[in-house]
N, C-alpha and C positions, 0 to 999 in steps of 0.2 A: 739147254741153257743152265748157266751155273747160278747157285742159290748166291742170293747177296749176301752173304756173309763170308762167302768162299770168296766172290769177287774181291770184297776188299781187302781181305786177307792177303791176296794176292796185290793189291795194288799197293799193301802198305809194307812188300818184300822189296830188298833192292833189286836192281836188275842182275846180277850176281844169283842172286838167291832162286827168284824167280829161271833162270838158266840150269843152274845145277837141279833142282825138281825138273825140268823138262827132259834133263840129260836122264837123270835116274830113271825116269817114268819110262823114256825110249830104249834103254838098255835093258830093261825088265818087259817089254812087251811086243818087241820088235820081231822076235822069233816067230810068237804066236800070229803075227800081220803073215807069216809067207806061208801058213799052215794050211792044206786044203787044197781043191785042185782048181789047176789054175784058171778058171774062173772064178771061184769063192775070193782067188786072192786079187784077181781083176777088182773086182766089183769092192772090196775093201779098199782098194788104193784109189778105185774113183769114187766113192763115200769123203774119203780123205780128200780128193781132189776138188771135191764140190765145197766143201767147208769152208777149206782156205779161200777158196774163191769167192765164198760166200762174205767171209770175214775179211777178203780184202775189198770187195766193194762196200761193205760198211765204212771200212776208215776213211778211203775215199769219200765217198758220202760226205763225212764228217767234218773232213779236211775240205773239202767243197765247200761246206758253210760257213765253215771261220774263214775264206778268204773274202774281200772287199770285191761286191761285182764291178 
């Protein structure tokens, strides 16, 4: 989890902004994601794979609750 001050940091960047830091961050560390043998780099990209999924049932979630039942 990210510290609240990082969060809003982040919230108070355009979407522009916020884009180009994801780009930079993936073009600097992406190399190191295929390093190891190939299960190291399995079990890295289902870590990655559970996240997202994690984070997109959250918005869901969320988006669930601001709709009218």
């Amino acid at each position: 989890m990210l510290h609240p001050e990082t969060l809003e940091a982040y919230r108070k960047m355009t979407p522009s902004e916020r884009l180009k830091l994801t780009l930079e961050m993936t073009r600097k560390n992406f190399r190191r994601l295929l390093v190891g043998s190939p299960e190291i780099v399995a079990q890295r990209f289902e870590v990655l794979r559970r996240q997202n999924d994690e984070r997109n049932r959250n918005m869901l979630t969320g988006i669930a609750r601001t709709r009218e039942p």
